[in-house]
Wavefront OBJ file of the C-alpha trace (Angstrom):
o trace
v 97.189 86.574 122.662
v 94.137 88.811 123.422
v 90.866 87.210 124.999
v 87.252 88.839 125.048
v 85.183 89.020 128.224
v 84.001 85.807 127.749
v 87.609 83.878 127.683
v 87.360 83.672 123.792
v 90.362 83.663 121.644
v 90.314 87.022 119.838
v 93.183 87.172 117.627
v 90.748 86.686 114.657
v 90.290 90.620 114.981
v 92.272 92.713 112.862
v 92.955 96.106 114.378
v 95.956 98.775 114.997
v 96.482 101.970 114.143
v 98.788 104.923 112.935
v 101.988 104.340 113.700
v 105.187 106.644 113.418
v 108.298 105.474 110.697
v 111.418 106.896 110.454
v 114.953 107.200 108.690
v 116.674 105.601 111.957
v 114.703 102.988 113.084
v 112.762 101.878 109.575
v 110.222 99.414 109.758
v 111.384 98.182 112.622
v 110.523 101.149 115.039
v 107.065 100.768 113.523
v 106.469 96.906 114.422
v 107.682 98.037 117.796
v 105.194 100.701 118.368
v 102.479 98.092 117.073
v 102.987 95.662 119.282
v 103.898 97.885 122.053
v 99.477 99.222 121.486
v 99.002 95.381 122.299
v 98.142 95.480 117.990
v 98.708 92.951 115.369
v 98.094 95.568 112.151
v 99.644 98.929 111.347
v 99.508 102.074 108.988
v 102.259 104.162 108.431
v 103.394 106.868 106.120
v 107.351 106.353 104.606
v 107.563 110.039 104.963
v 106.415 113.038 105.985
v 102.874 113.810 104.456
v 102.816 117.448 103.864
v 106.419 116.962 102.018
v 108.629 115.017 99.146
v 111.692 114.817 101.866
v 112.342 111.139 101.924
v 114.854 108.838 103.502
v 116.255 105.846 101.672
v 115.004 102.577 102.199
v 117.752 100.311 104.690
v 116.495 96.870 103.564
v 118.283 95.052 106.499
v 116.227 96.967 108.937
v 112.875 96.119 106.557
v 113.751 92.416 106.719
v 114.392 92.190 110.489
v 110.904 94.160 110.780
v 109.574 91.134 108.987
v 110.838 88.459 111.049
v 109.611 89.850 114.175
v 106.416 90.735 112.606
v 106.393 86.988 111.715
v 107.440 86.190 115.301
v 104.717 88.318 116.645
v 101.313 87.344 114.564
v 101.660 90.698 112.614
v 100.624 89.292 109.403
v 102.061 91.462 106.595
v 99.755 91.770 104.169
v 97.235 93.906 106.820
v 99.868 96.278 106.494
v 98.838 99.792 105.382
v 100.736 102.345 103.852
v 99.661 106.383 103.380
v 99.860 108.604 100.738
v 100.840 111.936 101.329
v 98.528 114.821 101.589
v 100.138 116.872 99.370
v 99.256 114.113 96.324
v 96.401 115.764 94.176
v 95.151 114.173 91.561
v 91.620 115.907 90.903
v 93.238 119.156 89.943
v 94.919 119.762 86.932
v 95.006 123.426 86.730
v 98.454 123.466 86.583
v 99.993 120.337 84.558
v 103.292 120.448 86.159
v 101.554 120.264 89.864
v 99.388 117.217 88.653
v 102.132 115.353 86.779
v 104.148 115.976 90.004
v 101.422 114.034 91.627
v 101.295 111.140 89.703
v 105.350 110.366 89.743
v 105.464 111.257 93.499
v 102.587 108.447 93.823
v 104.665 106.226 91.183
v 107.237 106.868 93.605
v 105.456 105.940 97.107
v 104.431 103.002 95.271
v 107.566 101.980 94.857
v 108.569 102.314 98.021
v 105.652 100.643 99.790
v 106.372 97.578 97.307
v 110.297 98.180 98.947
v 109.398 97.165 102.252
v 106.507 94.426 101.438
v 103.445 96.156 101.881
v 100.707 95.405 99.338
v 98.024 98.098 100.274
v 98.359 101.983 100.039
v 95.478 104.425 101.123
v 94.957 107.560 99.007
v 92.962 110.594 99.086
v 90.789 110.931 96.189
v 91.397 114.640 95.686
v 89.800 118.230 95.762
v 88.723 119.426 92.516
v 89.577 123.734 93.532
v 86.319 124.470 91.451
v 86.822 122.771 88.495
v 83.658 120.334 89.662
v 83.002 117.298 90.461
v 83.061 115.606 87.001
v 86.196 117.014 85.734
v 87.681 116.100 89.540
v 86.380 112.615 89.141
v 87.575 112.444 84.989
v 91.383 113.522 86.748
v 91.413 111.117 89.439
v 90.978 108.816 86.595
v 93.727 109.870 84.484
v 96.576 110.293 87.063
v 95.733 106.414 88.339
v 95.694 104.947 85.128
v 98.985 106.945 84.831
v 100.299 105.722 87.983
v 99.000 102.166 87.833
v 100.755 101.210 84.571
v 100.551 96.983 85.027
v 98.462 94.433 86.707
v 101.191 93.965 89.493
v 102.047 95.796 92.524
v 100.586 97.460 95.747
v 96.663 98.009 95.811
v 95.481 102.236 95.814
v 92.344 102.240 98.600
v 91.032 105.131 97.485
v 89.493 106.646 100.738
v 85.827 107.794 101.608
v 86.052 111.361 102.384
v 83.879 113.965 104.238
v 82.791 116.041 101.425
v 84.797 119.213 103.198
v 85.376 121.650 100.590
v 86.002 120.381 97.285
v 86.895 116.969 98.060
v 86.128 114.241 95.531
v 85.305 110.861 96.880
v 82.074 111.540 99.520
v 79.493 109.000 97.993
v 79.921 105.586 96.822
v 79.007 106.587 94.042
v 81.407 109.096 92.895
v 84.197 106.477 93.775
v 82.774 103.511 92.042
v 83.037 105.580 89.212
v 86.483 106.591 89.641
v 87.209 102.801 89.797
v 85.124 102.199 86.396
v 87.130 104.232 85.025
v 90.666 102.539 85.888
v 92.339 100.061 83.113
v 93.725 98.280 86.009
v 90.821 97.156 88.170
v 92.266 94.270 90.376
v 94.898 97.236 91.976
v 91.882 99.641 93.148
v 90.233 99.113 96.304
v 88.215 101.568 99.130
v 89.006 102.388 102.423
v 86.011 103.476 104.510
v 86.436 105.717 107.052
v 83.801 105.536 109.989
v 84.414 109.314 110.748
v 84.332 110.717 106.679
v 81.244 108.319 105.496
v 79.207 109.625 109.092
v 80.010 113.321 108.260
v 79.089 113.005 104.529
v 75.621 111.809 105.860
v 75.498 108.218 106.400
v 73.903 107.019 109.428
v 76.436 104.294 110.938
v 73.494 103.087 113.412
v 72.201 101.400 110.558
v 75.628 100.141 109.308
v 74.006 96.739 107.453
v 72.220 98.765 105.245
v 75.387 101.345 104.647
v 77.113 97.661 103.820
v 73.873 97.021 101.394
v 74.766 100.311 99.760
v 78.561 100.022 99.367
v 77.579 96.232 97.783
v 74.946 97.460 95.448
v 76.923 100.227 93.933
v 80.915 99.014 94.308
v 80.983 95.653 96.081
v 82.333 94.334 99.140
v 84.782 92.541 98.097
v 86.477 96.150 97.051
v 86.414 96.993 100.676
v 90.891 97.118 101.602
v 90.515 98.884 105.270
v 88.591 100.398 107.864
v 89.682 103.432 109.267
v 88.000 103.444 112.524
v 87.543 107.028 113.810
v 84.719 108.693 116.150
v 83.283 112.019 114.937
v 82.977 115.509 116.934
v 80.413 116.347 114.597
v 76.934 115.909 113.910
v 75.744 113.660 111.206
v 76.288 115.193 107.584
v 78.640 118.407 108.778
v 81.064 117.859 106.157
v 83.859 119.046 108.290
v 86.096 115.578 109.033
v 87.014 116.151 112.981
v 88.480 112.557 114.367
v 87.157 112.013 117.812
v 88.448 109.255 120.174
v 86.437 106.236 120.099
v 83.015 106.245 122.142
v 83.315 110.024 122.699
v 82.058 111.370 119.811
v 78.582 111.470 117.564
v 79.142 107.997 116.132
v 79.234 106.307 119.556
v 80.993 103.299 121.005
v 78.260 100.943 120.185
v 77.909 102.126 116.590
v 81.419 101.723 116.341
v 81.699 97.999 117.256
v 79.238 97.080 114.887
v 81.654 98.271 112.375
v 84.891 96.732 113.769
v 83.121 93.069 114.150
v 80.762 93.102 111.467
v 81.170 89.620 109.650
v 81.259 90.830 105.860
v 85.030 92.636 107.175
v 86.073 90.287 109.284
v 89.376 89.804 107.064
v 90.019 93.759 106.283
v 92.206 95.646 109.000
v 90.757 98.478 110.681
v 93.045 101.215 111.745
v 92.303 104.262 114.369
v 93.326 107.203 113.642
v 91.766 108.797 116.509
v 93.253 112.170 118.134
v 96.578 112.164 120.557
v 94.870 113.056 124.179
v 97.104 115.865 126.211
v 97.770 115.455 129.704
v 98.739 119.530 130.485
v 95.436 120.516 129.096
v 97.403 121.873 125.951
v 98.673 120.758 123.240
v 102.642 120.543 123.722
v 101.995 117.247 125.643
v 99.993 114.806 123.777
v 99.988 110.857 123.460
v 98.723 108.417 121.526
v 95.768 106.739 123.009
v 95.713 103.563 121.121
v 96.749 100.941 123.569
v 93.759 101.672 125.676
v 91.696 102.296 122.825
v 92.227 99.080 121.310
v 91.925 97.480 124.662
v 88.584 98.709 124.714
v 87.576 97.599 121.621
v 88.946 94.044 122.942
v 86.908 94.469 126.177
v 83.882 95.768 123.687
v 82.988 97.889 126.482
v 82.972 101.605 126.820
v 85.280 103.453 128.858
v 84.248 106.718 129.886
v 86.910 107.169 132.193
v 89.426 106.175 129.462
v 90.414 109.869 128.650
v 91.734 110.117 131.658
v 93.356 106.931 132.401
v 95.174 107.485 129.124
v 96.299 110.869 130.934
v 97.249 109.629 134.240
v 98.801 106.384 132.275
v 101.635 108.823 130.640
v 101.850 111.307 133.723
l 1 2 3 4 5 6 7 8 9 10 11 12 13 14 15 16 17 18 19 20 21 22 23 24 25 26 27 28 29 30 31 32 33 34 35 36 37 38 39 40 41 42 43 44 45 46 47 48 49 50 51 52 53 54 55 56 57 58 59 60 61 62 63 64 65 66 67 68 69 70 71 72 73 74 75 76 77 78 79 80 81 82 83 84 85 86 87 88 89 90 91 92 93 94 95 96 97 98 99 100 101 102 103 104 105 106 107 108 109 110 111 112 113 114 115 116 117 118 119 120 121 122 123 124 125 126 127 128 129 130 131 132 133 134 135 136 137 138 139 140 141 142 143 144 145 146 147 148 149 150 151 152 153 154 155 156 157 158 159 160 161 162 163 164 165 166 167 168 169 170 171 172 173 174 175 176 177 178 179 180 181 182 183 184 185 186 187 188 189 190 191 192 193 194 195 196 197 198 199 200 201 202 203 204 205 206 207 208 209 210 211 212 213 214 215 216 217 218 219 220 221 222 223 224 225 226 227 228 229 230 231 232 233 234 235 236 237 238 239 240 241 242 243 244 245 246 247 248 249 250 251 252 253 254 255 256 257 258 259 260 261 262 263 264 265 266 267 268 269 270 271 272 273 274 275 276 277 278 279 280 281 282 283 284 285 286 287 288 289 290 291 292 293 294 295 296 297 298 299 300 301 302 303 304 305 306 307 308 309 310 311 312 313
């Protein structure tokens, strides 16, 4: 059970983080790490993301990762899958690449359905200079390709940056993507505090960013936060995670995010980066259980960087 400052039951908040998942452990190993980041929600990928490498499902380890997650007030359908990096859809130069795409993502589909989870972030895509319309116009074709009934997981497609050629940095461009999909009730959005601040919206006015997203998708179509800080400044275009309260967006900022009322059901997930205690980067640790502590405590840490080092010394 978590409390806030005030003695007030908190469990109402829905918050975790990445997570790691592997061939030995399964689901399991990620529950564990959850709950050992004093979380009651997870994201996870079921492989590598830069790779097709992928170890078979061991359904007896899936189904004693949902008893204890039952046991534990890890409600399963906050659960978050990844898709991997490497899935493109917004390119079809090459027709073999982009059909690879779309039966690798049949595939992780699959496999998130496997071990229960209902909800799968994606990437939109990079259209490599075939623009933004074609990009958008392939996005459309590969889901409606992958997404073949009204059943199964839910694709949040993901607000992104705008680095490069990315597809997917106004609410605009991915409420289109989702007019164009046969199979509406299986698309969703996950915004991510980090991408929508460096594509240019200003989270210290996050109502009227909410006002937006309603007006042109709905929020209703929001599936997850992912709740990240920023290194940069405000419309960079350059998608550099910063640990929470240290960054452009700010801790305050940030809060009104996590506890705004209109998400009060939808997980929120940090992704925020793995602090080093060697002042290199061969030694680094997750910083989510004092993170998310914070975030209980909604007060800002500014010590917490290095109480997360001296907490793994």
């Amino acid at each position: 059970m978590w409390y806030d400052v005030n003695g007030d039951f908190m469990n109402d908040l829905i918050i975790g983080s990445h997570v790691s998942y592997n061939s030995t452990e399964g689901l399991v190993g990620s529950v564990l790490e959850t709950l050992k980041y004093g979380a009651n929600t997870f994201m996870f990928y079921t492989g590598a993301p830069q790779n097709t490498i992928r170890s078979s499902i061991d359904m007896e380890l899936t189904d004693l990762a949902h008893k204890t997650m039952k046991e534990q007030g890890v409600d399963i359908k906050n659960v978050i899958v990844h898709a991997p990096y490497i899935i493109n859809l917004a390119n079809d130069k090459d027709e073999e690449k982009f059909n690879f795409g779309v039966n690798f993502l049949k595939q992780e589909l699959k496999r998130t359905e496997m071990l229960g989870v209902n909800k799968m972030v994606l990437h939109p895509g990079s259209h490599v200079g075939l623009g933004l319309e074609k990009g958008i116009q392939n996005i459309i074709k590969g889901l409606n390709m992958v997404l073949e009934s009204e059943d199964g997981p839910i694709i949040c497609l993901e607000t992104m940056a705008g680095k490069g050629t990315e597809v997917g940095r106004t609410f605009e461009e991915l409420s289109e993507i989702i007019d164009g999909i046969k199979y509406k009730n299986r698309v969703m959005v996950c915004i991510d505090t980090c991408h929508m601040f460096d594509a240019g919206y200003d989270l210290s006015d996050f109502d009227k960013i909410l006002e937006e997203f309603d007006s042109v998708i709905g929020v209703g179509k929001i599936g997850c936060v992912h709740v990240n800080d920023s290194k940069n400044i405000l419309g960079s275009h350059k998608d550099r995670h910063e640990n929470i309260g240290f960054g452009n967006i700010g801790f305050d900022n940030l809060l009104k995010v996590i506890y705004h009322d209109k998400l009060k059901e939808v997980p929120k997930i940090l992704e925020t980066p793995y602090v080093s205690t060697d002042g290199g980067k061969d030694r680094t640790y997750p910083p989510y259980k004092q993170e998310i502590e914070m975030i209980r405590n909604k007060k800002f840490d500014v010590n917490l960087l290095s109480e997360i080092r001296n907490y793994y010394k």
